[in-house]
N, C-alpha and C positions, 0 to 999 in steps of 0.2 A: 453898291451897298455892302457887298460883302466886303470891301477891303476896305470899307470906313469900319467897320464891327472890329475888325482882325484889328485894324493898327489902336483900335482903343487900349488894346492891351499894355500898348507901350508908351500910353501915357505916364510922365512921371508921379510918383509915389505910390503906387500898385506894388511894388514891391514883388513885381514878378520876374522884372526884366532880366536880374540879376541869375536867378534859377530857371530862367528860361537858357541866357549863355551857357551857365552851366551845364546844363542837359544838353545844348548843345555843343560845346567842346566833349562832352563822353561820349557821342555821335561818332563825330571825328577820331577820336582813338581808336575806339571801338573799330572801324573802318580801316586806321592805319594796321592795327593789330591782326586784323583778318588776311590783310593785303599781304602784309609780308610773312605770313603764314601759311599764304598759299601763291606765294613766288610772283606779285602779278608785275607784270613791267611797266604799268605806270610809275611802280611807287620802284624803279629802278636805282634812281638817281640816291636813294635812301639809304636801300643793300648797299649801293657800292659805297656809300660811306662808310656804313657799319662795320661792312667785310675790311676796309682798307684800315681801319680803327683797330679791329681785334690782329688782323695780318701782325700791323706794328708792335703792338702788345706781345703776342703769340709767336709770331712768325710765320703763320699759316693762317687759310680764310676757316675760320668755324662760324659754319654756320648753325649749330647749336646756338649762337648769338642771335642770329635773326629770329628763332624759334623762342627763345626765352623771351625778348626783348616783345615779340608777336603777343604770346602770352599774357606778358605786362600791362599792354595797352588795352587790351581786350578786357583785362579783368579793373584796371583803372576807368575805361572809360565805362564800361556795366556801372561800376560804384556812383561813379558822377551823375549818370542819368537816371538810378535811384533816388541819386539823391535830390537832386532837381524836380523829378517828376511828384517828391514825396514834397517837398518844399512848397512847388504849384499848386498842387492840391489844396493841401492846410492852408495857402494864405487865400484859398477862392472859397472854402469852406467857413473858413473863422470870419469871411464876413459876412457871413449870413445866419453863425449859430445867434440863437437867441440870449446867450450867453458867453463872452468872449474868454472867460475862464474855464469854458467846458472843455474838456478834452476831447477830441476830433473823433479819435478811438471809442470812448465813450458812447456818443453823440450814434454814430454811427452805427457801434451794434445795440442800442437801444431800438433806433429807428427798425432796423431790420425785425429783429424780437416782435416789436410792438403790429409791426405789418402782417406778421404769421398770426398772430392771436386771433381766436374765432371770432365770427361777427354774432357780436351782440344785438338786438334791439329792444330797448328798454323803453314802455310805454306808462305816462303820467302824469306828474307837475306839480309843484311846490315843492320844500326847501329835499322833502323824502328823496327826491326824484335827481337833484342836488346833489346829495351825499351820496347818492350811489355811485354816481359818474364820474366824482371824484376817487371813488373806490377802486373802478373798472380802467379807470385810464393809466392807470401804472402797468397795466395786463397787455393792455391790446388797444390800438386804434382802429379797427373795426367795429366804431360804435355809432351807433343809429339810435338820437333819442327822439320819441314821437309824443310828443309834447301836444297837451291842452292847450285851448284857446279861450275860453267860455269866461273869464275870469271876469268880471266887470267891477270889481272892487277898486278905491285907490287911483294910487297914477295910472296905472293899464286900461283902469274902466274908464277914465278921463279921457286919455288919450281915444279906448277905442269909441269913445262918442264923439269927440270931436275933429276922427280924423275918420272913421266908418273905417276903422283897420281890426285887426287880430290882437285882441293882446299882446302887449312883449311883454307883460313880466314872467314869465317863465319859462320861454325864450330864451331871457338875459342870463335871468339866474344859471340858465344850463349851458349858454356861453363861456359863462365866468366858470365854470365846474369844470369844462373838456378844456380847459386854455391851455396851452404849455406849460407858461409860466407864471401865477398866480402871484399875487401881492399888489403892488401898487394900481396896476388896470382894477382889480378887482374893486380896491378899494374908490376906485374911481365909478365905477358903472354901477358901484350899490350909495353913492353920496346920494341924499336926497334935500332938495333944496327947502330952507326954512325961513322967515317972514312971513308976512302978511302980500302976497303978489300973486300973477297969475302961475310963477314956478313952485310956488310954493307946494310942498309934500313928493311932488316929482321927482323920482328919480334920473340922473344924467345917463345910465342905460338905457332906461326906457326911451327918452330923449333921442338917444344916439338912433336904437333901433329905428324909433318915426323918421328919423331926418334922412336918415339911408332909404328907408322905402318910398319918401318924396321923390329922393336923388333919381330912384332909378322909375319912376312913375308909377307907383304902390305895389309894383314886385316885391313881395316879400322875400321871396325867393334868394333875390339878388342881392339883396340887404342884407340876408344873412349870412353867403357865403361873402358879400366883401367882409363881415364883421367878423368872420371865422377867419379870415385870412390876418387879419389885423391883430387877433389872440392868437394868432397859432393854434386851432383848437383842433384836437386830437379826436376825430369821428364827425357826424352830423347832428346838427339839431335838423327836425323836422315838425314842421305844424301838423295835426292831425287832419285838419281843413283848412282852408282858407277864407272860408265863409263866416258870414257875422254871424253867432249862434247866441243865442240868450237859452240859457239853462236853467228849468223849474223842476218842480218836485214836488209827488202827490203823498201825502203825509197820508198815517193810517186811521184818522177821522175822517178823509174824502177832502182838506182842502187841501189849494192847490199855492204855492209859496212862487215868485216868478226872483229870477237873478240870483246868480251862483254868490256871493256876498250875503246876500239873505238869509239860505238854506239852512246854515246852521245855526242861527242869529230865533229859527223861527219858534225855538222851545217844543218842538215835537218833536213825532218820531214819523223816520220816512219808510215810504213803504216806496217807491220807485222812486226815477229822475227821469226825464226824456226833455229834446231838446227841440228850439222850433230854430231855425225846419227840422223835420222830422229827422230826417235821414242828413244828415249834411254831407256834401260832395266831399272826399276823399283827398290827399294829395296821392301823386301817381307814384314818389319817391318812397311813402310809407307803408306803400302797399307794397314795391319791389324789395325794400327793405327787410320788410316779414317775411319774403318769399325767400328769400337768400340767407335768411339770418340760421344761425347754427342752435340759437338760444334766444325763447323771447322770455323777457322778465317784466313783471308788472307788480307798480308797486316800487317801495314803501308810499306813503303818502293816502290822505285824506280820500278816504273811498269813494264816495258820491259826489265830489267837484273837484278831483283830480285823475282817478284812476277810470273810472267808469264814463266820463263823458269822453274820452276816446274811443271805446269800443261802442258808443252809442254813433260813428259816422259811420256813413254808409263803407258796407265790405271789410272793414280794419277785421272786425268780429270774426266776420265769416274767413278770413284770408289767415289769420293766428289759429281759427281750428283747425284750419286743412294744415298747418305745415308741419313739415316731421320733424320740427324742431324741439328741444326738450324748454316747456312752459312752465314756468317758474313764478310763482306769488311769493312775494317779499309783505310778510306780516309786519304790523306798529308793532310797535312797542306796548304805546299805550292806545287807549281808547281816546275817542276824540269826539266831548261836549257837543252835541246840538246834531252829530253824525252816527255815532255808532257806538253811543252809549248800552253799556249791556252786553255788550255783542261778544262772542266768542271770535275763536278763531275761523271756526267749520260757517259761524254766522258771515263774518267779509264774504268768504267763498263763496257762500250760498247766493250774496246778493250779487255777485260778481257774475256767477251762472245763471241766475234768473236774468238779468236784463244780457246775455251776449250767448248764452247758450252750452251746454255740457261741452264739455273738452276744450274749455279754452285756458285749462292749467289743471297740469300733472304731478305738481311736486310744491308744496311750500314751504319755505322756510322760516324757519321762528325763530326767537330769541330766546335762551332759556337761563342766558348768565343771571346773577342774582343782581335783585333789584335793593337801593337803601331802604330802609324803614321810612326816613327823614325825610326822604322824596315821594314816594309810594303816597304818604297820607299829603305831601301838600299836592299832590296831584289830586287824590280824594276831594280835597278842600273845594275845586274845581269841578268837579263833576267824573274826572277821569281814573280810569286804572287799570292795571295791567291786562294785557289782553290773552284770556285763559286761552291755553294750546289744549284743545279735545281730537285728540292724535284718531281715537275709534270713532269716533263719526267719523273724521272726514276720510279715513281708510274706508266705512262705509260707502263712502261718495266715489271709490276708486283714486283716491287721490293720495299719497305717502305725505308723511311730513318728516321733513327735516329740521333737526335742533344742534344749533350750537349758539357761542356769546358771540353776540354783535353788538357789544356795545360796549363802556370802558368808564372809571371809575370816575373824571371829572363831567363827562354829560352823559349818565343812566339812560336816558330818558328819549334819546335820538340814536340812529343806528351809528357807529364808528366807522367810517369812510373804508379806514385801513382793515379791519377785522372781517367788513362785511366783503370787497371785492376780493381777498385771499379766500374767506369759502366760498365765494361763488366761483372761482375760479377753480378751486379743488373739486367743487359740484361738478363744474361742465368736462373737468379733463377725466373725471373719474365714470359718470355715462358715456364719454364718447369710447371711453379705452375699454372693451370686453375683456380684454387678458389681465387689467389691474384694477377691479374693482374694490380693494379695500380702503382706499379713501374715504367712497361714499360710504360701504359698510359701516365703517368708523361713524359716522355722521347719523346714519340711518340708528346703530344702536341705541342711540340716545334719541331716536324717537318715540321710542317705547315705553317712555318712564310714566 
């Protein structure tokens, strides 16, 4: 077996063969150049060429000839098996980059960088959850996102009825975020099918995900690392549970709204969420993920049917307060119709620590660039707007905030992928580092405003 593997190599059009001889003729110099360097008598018959060569020449044996000549081959054939060895390399590497115009160089000290980056664990779902990932994956692939299930809207909710699975759409969406290489997959896993038929409104993400967890017999699991493997995706998605969860919501007249689709459809105001089952069984991946992680972040995104029915499974909660990782809330922008209308900043919080418990975030971050006028009131039109930062409450709460713009002048309104993972990554290198804290300083003084 092993020397059917080895002679693969020198199958023709591999393009290896040629820099494999090569490296191996710099072997062989290398060798001759040692040998007659150090006198050895196999390579007898050589000397006496050499010697009887310069005699002619000279009139005498110098053997400074066999030393110079020694010299030569040594540092010729070192050269050849650089270069062979450098050759080999590149051509077994470039056919595996995801791009054949990358630089090898490139390629490689990115990989490395990206490997040292802390590990993140980012907990939530929809498009908030999204953007961030997109943000973070230029930083580090140490990222773990622990994604909701409960969705039952749309193709997901279709899907999870007619196949008693976990939602994929946010899943997908967070496949398509961590991928390598973005563009055409992308725009492939967000097509959604239209006519009048049983595909119709479907997305071919969602599609792909179900068909992977048939493939391997409703291991979600296994689904979605083949489908990370097939984007190249930079960290983990991870389900929260794996359990079928339908998520309701007790409004503050006492009724009670059932389906995460609903909740904000239902013209009230919520006063909790909780999920049947109660407690939903955990996956084991996103609980070791918390415990490892250097930084948990929760958040952006739709408070009551994305952020918070993750820490409503069993232990998620309880496992983010115990770690000594720095907890970080990533504030909206804006307020969000039929959820969190009215609501302050210190208000998320508040509802965030009422269903999962004090200390399960130390530090939030807001948005404080300027918002347009032009957008501000058509979001008003809606129901929506901007979500006031009450920095002294929630310093009350023991909790700092941090302000800077996370966001950019053609979409206000959603965070900027690029704006928001450069300060969070300024955030985490500046708590981790005791001797250089003026980054965060920097950051903290404009929380004061």
């Amino acid at each position: 077996m092993f020397r059917k593997r080895w002679f693969r190599w020198l199958i023709p059009g591999l393009n290896i063969k040629r820099w494999l001889t090569l490296f191996s003729l710099g072997v062989g110099l290398l060798i001759i150049g040692i040998s007659l360097l150090f006198n050895y008598q196999w390579l007898s018959a050589i000397e006496d060429i050499v010697l009887a060569y310069s005699y002619t020449l000279t009139g005498f044996y110098n053997y400074t000839v066999l030393t110079a000549i020694g010299l030569l081959l040594i540092a010729l054939g070192g050269i050849l098996m650089l270069i062979g060895t450098s050759k080999v390399i590149k051509t077994i590497i470039r056919a595996v980059l995801p791009d054949p115009s990358s630089k090898v160089s490139d390629i490689i000290f990115q990989n490395i960088r990206l490997d040292k980056g802390p590990k993140i664990v980012v907990i939530g779902g929809g498009t908030g959850l999204s953007n961030l990932l997109r943000g973070l994956k230029a930083h580090t692939s140490n990222l773990s996102a622990i994604v909701t299930v409960a969705d039952d809207g749309g193709s997901s909710g279709r899907l999870r009825e007619d196949f008693q699975m976990i939602a994929p759409g946010d899943l997908r969406n967070c496949l398509i975020a961590l991928a390598e290489q973005e563009g055409d997959m992308e725009n492939l896993f967000r097509y959604r099918f239209d006519g009048n038929n049983e595909l119709s409104g479907h997305s071919f993400g969602n599609l792909f995900i179900t068909a992977l967890a048939q493939v391997y017999d409703g291991d979600i699991h296994e689904a979605l690392e083949a489908a990370s493997k097939l984007l190249r995706v930079r960290g983990r998605v991870i389900p929260s549970s794996t359990e079928f969860i339908n998520l309701s919501a007790e409004m503050t007249d006492g009724s009670i709204v059932d389906g995460e689709s609903n909740i904000p459809n239902s013209g009230k105001q919520i006063r909790r969420v909780f999920s049947t089952p109660e407690s939903p069984k955990p996956e084991g991946a996103a609980l070791r993920a918390i415990d490892e992680a250097d930084v948990i972040i929760l958040g952006p995104g739709s408070l009551y049917t994305s952020i918070i029915p993750n820490l409503l499974t069993d232990k998620i909660a309880d496992h983010v307060r115990a770690s000594k990782a720095n907890k970080l809330y990533i504030a909206n922008v804006m307020t969000q119709p039929g959820e969190t209308s009215g609501y302050s900043l210190a208000d998320h919080v508040q509802a965030i620590i009422d269903h999962s418990g004090a200390g399960i975030i130390d530090t939030v971050l807001a948005n404080d660039g300027p918002l347009p006028i032009q957008m501000v009131e058509q979001y008003s039109a809606v129901g929506s707007e901007p979500v006031a930062i009450d920095s002294k409450r929630l310093k009350e709460m023991g909790i700092r905030t941090v302000r800077a713009t996370l966001i950019n002048s053609e979409k206000p309104a959603v965070h900027d992928p690029v704006r928001l993972g450069k300060v969070i990554m300024d955030i985490v290198y500046a708590m981790k580092s005791d001797m250089e804290p003026r980054v965060l300083e920097y950051y903290l003084q404009r929380s004061d405003h």
